[in-house]
PyMOL Python script that loads the backbone (N, CA, C, O; Angstrom):
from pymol import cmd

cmd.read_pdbstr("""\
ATOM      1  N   UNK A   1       0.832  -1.182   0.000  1.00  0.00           N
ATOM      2  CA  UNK A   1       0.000   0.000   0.000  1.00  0.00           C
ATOM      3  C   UNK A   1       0.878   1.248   0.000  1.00  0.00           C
ATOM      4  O   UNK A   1       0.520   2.215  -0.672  1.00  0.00           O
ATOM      5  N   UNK A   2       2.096   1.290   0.768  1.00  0.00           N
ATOM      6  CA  UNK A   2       3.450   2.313   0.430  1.00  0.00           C
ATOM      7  C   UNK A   2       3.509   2.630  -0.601  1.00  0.00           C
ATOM      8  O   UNK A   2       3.281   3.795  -0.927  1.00  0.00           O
ATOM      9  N   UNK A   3       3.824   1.728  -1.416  1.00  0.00           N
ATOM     10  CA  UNK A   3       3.922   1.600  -2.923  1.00  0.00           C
ATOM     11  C   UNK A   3       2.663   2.419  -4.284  1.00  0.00           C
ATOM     12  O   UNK A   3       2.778   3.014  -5.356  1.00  0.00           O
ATOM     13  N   UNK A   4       1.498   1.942  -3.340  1.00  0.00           N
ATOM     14  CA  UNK A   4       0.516   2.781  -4.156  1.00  0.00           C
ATOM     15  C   UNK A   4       0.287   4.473  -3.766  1.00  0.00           C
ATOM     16  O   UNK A   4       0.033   5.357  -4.584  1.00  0.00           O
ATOM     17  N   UNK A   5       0.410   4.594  -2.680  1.00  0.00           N
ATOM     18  CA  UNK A   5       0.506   5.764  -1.762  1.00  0.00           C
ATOM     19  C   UNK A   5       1.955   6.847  -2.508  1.00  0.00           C
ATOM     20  O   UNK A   5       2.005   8.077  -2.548  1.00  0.00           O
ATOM     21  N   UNK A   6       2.680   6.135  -2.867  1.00  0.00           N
ATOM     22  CA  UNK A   6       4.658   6.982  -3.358  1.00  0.00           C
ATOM     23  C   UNK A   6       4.103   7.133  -4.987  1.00  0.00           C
ATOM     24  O   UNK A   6       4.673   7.905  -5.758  1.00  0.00           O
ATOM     25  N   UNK A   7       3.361   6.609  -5.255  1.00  0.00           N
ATOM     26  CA  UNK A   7       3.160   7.210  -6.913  1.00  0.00           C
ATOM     27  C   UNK A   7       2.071   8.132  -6.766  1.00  0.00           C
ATOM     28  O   UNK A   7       1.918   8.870  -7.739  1.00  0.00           O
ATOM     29  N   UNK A   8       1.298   8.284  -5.843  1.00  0.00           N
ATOM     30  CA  UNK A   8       0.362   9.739  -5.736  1.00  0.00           C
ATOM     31  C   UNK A   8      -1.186   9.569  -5.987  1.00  0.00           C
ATOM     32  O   UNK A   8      -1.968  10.515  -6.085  1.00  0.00           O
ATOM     33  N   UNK A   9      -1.588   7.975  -6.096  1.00  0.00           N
ATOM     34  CA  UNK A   9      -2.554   7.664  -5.617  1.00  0.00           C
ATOM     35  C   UNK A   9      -2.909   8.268  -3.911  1.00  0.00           C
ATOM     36  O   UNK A   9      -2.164   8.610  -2.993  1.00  0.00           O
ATOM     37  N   UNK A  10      -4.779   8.172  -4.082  1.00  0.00           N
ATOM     38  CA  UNK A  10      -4.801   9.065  -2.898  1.00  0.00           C
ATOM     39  C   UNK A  10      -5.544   8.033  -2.058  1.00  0.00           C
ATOM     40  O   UNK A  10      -6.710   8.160  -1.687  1.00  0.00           O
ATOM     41  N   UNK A  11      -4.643   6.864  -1.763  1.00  0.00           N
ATOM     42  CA  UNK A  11      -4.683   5.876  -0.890  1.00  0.00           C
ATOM     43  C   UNK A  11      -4.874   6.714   1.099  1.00  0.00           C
ATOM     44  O   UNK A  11      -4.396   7.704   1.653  1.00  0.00           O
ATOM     45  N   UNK A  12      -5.843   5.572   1.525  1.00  0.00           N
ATOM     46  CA  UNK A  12      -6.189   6.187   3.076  1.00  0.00           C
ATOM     47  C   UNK A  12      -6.522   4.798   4.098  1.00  0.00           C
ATOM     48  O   UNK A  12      -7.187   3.794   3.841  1.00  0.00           O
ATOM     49  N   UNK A  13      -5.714   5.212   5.454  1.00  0.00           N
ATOM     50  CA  UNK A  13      -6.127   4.030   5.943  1.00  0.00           C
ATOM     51  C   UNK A  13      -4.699   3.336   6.647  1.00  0.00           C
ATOM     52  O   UNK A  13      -3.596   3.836   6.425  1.00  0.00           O
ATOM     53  N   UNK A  14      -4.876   2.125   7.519  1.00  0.00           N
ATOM     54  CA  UNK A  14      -4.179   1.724   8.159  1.00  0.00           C
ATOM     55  C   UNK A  14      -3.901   0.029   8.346  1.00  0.00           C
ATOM     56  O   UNK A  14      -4.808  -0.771   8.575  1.00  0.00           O
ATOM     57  N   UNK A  15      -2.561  -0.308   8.208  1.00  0.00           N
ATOM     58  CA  UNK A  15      -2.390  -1.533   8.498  1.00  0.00           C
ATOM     59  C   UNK A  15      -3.625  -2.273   9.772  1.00  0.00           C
ATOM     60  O   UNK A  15      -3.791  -1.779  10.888  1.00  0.00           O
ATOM     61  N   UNK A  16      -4.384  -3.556   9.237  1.00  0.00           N
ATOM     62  CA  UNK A  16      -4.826  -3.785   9.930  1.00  0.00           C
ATOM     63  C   UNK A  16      -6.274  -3.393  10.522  1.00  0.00           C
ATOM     64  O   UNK A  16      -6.950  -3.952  11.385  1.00  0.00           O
ATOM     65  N   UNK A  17      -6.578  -1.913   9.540  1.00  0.00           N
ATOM     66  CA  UNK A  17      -7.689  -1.383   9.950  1.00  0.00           C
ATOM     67  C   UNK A  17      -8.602  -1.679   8.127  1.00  0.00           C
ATOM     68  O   UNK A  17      -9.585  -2.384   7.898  1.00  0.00           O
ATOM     69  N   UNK A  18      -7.836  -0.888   7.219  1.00  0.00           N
ATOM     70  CA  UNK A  18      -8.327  -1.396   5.978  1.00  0.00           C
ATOM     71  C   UNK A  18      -7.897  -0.127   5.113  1.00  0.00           C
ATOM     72  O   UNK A  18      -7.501   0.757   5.873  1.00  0.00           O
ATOM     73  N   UNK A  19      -7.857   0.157   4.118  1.00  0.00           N
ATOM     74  CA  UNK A  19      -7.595   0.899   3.029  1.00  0.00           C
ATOM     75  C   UNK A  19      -8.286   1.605   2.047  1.00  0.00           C
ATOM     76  O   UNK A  19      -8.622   0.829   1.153  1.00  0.00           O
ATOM     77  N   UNK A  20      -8.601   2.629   1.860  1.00  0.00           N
ATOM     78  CA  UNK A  20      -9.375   3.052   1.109  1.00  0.00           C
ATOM     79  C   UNK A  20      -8.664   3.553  -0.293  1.00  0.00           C
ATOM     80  O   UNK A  20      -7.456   3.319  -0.279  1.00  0.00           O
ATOM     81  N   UNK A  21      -9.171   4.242  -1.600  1.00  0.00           N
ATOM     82  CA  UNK A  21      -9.123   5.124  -2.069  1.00  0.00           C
ATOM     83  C   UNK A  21      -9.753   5.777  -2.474  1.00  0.00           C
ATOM     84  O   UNK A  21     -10.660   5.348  -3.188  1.00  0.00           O
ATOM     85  N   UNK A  22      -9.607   7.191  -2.232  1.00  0.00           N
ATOM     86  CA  UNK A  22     -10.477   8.729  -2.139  1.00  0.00           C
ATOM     87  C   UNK A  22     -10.369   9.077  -3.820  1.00  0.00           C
ATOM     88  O   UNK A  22      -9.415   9.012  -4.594  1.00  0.00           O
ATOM     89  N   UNK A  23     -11.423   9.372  -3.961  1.00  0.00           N
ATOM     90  CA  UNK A  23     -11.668  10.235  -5.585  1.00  0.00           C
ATOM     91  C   UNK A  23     -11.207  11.354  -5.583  1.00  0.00           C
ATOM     92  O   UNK A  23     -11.249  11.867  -4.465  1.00  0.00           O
ATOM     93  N   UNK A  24     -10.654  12.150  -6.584  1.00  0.00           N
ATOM     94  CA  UNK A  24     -11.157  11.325  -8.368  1.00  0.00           C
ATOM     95  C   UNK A  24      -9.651  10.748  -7.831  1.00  0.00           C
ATOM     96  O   UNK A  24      -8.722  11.026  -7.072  1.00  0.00           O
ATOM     97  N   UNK A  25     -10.088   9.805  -8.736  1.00  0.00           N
ATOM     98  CA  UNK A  25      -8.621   8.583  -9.169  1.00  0.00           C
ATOM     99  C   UNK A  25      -8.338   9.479 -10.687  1.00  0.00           C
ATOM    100  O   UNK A  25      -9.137   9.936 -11.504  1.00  0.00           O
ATOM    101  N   UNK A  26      -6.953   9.488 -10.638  1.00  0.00           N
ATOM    102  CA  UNK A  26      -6.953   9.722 -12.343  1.00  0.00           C
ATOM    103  C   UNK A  26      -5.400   8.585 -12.398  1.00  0.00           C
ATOM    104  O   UNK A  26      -4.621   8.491 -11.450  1.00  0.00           O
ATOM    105  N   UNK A  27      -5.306   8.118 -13.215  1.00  0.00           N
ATOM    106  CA  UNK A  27      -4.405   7.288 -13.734  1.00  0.00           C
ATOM    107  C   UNK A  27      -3.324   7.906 -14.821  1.00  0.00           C
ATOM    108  O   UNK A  27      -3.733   8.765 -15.603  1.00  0.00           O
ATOM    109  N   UNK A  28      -2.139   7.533 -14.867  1.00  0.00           N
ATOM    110  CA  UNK A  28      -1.320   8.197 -15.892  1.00  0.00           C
ATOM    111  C   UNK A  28      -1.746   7.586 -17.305  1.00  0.00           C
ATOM    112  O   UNK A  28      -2.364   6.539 -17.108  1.00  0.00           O
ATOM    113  N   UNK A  29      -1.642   7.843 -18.470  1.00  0.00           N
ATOM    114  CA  UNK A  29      -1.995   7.098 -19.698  1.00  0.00           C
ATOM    115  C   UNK A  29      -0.523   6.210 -19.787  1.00  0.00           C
ATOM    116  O   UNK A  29       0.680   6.417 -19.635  1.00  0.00           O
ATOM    117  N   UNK A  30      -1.589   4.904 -20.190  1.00  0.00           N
ATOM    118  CA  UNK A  30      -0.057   3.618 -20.364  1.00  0.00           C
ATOM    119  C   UNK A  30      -0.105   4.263 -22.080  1.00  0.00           C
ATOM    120  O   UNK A  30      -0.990   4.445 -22.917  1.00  0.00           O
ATOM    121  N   UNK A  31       1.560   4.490 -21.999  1.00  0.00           N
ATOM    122  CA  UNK A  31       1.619   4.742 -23.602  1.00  0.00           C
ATOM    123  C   UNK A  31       2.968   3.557 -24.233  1.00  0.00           C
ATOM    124  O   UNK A  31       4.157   3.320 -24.021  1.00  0.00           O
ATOM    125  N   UNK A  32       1.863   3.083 -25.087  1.00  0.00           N
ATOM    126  CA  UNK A  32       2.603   1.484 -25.938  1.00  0.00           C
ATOM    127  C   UNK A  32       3.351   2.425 -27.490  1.00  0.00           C
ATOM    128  O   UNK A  32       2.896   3.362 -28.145  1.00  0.00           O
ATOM    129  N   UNK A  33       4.621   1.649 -27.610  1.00  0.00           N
ATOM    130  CA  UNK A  33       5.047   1.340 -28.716  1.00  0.00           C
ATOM    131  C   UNK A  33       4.541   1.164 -29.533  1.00  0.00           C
ATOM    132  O   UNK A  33       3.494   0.688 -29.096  1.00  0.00           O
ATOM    133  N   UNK A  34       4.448   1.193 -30.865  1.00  0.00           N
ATOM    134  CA  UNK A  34       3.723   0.355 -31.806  1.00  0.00           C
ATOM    135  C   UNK A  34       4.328  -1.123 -31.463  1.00  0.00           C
ATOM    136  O   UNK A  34       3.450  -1.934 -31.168  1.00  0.00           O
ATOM    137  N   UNK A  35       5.742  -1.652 -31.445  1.00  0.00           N
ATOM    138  CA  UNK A  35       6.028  -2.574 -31.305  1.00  0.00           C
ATOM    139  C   UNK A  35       5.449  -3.675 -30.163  1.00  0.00           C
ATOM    140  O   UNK A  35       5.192  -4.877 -30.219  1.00  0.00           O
ATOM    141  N   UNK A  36       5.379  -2.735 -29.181  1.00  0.00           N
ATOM    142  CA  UNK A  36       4.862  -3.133 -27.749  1.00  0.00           C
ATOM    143  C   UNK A  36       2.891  -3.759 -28.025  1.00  0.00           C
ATOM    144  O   UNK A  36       2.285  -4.819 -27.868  1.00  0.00           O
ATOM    145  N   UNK A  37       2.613  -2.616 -28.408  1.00  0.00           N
ATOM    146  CA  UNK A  37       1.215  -3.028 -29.111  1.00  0.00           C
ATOM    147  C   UNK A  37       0.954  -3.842 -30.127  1.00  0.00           C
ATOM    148  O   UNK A  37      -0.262  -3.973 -30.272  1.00  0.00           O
ATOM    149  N   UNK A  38       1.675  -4.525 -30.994  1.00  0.00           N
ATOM    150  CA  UNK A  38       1.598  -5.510 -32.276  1.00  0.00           C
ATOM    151  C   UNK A  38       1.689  -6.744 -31.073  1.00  0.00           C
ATOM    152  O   UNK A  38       0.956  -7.729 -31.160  1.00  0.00           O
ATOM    153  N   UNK A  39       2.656  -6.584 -29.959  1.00  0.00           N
ATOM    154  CA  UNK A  39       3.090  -7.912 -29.617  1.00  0.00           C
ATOM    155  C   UNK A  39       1.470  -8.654 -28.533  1.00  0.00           C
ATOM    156  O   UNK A  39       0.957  -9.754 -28.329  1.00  0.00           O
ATOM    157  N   UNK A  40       1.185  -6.864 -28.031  1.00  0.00           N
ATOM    158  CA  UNK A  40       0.448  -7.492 -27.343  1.00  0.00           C
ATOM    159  C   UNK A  40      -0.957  -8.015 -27.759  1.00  0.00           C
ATOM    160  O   UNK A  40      -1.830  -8.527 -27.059  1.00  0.00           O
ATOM    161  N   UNK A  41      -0.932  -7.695 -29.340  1.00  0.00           N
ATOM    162  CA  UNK A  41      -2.715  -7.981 -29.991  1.00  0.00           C
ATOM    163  C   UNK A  41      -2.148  -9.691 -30.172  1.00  0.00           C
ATOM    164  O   UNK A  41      -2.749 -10.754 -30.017  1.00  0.00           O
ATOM    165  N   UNK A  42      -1.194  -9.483 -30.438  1.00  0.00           N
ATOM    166  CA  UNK A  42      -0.431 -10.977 -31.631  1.00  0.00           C
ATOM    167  C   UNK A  42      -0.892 -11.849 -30.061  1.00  0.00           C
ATOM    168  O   UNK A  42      -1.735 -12.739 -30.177  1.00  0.00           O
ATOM    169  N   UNK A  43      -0.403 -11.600 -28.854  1.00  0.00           N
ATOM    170  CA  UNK A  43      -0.223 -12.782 -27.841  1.00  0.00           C
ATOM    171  C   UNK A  43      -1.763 -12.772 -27.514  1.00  0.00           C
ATOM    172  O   UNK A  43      -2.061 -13.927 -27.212  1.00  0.00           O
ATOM    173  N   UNK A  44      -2.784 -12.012 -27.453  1.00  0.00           N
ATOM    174  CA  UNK A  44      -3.923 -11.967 -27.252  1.00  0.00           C
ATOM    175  C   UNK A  44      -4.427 -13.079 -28.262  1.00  0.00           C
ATOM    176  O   UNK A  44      -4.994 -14.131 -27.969  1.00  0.00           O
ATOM    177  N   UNK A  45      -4.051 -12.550 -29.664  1.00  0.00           N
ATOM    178  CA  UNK A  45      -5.426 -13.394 -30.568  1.00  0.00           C
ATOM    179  C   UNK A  45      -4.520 -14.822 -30.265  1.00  0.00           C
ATOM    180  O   UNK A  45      -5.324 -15.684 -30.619  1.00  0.00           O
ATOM    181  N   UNK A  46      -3.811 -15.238 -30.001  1.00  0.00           N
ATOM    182  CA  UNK A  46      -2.991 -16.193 -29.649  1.00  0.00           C
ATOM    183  C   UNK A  46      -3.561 -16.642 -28.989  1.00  0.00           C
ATOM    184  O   UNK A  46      -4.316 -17.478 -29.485  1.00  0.00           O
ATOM    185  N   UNK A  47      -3.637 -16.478 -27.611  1.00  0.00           N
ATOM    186  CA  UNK A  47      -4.367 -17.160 -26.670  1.00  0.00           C
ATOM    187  C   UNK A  47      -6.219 -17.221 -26.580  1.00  0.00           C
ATOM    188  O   UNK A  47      -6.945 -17.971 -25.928  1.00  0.00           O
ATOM    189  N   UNK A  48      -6.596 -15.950 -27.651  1.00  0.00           N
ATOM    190  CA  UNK A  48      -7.773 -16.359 -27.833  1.00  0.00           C
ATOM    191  C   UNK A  48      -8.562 -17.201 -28.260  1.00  0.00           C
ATOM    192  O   UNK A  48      -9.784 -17.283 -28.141  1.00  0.00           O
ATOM    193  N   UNK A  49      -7.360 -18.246 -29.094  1.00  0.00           N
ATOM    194  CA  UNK A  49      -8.202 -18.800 -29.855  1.00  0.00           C
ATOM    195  C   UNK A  49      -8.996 -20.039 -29.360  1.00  0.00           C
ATOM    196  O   UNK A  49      -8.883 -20.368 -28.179  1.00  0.00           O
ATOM    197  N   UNK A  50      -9.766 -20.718 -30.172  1.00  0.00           N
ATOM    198  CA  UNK A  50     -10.883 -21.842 -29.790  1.00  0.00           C
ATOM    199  C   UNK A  50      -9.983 -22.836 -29.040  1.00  0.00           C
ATOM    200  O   UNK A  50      -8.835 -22.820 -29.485  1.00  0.00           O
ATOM    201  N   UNK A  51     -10.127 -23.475 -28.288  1.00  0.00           N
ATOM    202  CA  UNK A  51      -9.954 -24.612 -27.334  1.00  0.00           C
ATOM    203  C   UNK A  51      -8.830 -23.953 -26.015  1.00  0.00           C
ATOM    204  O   UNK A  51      -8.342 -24.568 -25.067  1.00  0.00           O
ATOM    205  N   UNK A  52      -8.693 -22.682 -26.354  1.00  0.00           N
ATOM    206  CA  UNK A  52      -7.846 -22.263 -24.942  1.00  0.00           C
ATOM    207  C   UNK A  52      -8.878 -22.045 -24.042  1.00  0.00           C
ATOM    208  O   UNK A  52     -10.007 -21.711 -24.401  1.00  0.00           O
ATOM    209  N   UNK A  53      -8.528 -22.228 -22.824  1.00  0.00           N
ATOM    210  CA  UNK A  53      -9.042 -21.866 -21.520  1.00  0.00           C
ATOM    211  C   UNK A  53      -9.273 -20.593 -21.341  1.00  0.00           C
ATOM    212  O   UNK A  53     -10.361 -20.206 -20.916  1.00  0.00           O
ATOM    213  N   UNK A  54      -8.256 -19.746 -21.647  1.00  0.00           N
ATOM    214  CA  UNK A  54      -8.205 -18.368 -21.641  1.00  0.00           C
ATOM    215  C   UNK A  54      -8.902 -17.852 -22.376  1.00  0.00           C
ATOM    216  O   UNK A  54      -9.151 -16.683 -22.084  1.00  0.00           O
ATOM    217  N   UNK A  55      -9.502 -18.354 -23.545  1.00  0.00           N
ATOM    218  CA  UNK A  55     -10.004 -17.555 -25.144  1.00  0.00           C
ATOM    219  C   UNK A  55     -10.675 -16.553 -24.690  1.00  0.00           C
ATOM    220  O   UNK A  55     -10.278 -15.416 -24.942  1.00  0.00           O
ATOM    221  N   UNK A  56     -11.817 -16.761 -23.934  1.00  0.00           N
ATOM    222  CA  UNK A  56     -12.741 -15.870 -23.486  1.00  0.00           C
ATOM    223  C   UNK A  56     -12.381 -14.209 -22.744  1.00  0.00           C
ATOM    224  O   UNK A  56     -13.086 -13.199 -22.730  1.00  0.00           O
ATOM    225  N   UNK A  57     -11.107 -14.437 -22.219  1.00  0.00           N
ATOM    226  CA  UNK A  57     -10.636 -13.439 -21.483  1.00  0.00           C
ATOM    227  C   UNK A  57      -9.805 -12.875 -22.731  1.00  0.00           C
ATOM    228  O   UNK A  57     -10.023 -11.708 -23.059  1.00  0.00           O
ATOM    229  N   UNK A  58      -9.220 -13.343 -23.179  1.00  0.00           N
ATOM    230  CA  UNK A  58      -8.355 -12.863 -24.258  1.00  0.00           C
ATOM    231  C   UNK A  58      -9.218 -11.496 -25.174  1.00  0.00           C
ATOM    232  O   UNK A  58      -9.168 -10.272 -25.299  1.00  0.00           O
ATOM    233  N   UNK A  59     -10.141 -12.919 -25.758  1.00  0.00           N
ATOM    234  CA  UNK A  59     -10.850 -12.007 -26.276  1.00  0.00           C
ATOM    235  C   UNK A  59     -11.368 -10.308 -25.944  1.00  0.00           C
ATOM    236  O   UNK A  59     -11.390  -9.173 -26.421  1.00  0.00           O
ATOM    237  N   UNK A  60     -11.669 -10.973 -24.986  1.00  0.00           N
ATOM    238  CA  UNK A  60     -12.800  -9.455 -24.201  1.00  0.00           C
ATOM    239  C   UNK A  60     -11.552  -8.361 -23.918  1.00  0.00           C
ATOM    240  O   UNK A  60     -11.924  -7.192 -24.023  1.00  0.00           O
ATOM    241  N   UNK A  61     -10.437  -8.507 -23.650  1.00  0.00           N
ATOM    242  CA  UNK A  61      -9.390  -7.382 -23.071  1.00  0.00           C
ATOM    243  C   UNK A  61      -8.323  -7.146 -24.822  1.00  0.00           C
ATOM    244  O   UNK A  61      -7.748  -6.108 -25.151  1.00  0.00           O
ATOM    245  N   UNK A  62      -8.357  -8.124 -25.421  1.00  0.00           N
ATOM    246  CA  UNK A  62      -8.817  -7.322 -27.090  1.00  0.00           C
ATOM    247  C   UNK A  62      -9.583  -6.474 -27.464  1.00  0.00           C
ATOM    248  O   UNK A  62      -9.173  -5.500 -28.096  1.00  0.00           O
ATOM    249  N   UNK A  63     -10.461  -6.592 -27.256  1.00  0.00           N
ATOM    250  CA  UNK A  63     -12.190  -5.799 -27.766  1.00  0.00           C
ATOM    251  C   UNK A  63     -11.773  -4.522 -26.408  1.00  0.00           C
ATOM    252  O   UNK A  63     -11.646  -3.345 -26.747  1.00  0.00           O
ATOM    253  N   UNK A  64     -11.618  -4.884 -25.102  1.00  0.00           N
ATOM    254  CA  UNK A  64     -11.279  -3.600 -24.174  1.00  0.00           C
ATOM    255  C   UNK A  64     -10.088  -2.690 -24.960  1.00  0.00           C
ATOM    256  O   UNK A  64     -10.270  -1.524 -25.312  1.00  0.00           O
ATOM    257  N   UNK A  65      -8.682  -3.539 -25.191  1.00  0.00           N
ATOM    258  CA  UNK A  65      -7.540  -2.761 -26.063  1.00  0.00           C
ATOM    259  C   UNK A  65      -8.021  -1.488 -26.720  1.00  0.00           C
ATOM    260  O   UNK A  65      -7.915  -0.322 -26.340  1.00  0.00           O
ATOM    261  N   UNK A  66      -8.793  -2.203 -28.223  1.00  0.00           N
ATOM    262  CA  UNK A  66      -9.044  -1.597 -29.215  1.00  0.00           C
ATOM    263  C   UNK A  66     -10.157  -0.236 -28.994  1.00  0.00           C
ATOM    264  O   UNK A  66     -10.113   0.824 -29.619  1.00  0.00           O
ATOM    265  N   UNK A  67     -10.916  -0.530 -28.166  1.00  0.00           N
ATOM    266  CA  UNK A  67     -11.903   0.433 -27.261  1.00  0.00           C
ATOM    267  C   UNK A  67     -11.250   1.697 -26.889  1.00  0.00           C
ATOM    268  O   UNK A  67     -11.568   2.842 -27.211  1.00  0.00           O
ATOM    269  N   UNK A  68     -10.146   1.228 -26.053  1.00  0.00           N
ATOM    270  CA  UNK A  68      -9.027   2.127 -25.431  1.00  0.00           C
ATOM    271  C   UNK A  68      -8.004   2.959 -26.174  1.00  0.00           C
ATOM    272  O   UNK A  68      -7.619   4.108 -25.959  1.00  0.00           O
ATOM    273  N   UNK A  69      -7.689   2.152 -27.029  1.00  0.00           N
ATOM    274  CA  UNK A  69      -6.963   3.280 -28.126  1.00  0.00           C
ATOM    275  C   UNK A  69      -7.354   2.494 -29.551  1.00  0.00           C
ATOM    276  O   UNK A  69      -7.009   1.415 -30.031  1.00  0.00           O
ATOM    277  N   UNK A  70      -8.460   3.832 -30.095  1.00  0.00           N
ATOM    278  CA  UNK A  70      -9.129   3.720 -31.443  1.00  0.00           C
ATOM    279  C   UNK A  70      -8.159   3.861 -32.401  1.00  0.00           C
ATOM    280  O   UNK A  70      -8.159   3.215 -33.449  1.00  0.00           O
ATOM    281  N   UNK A  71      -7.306   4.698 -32.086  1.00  0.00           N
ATOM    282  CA  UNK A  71      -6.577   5.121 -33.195  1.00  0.00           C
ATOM    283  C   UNK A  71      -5.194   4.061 -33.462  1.00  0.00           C
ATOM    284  O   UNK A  71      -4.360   4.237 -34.350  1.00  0.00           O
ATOM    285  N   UNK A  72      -5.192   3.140 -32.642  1.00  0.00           N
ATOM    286  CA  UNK A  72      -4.353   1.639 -33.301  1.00  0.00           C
ATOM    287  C   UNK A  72      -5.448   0.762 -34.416  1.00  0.00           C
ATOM    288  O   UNK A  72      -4.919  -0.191 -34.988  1.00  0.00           O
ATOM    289  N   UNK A  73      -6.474   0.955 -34.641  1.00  0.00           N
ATOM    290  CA  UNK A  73      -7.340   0.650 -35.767  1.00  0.00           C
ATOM    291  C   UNK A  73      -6.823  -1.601 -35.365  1.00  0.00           C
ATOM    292  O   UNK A  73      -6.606  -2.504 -36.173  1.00  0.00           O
ATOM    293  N   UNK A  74      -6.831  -1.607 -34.411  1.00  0.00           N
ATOM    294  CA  UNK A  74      -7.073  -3.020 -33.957  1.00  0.00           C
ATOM    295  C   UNK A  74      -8.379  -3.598 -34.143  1.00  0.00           C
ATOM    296  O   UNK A  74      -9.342  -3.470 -33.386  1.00  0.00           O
ATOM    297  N   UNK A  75      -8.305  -4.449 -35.554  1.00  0.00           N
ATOM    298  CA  UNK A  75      -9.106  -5.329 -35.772  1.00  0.00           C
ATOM    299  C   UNK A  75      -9.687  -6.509 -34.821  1.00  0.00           C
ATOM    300  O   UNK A  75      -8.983  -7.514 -34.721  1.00  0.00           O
ATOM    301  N   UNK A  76     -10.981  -6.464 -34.079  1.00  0.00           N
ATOM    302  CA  UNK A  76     -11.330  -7.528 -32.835  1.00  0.00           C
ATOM    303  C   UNK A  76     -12.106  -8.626 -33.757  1.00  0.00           C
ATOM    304  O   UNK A  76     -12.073  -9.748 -33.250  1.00  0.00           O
ATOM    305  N   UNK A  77     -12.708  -8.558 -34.841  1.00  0.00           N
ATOM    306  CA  UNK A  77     -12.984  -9.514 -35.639  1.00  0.00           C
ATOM    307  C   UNK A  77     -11.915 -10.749 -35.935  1.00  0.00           C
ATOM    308  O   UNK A  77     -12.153 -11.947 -35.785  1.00  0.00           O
ATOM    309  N   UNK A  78     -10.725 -10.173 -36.378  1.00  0.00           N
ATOM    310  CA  UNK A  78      -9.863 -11.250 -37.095  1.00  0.00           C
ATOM    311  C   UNK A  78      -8.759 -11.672 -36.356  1.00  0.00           C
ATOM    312  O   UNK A  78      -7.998 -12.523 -36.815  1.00  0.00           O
TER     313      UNK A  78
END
""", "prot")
cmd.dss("prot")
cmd.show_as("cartoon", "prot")
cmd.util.cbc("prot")
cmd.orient("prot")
């Protein structure tokens, strides 16, 4: 919880008692490579596919990806 608290999240609360976090949350933007982003659609449709365990999750945080940044024009169909 140190850890979330030293990057400037507005973490509250006490060992043992429980933890909160206070609004607004704002998050830094994760900013991908193109390279970084090819690898991560490629390992997605990878594991999405039919008879993985995972497919289902794969899928859906594909379809979340492409949601998240439109302008990588990430195909969730193919």
């Amino acid at each position: 919880m140190e850890m979330l608290a030293a990057t400037g999240l507005p973490v509250e609360g006490e060992r043992g008692l429980g933890y909160i976090l206070r609004s607004p949350l704002m998050l830094p933007p994760t900013m991908l490579t193109p390279e970084e982003l090819e690898a991560l659609v490629e390992g997605l449709r990878h594991v999405g596919q039919e008879g993985n365990p995972k497919a289902r999750a794969a899928r859906s945080l594909l379809y979340k990806v492409a949601t998240l940044l439109p302008q990588s024009g990430i195909d969730t169909d193919g």
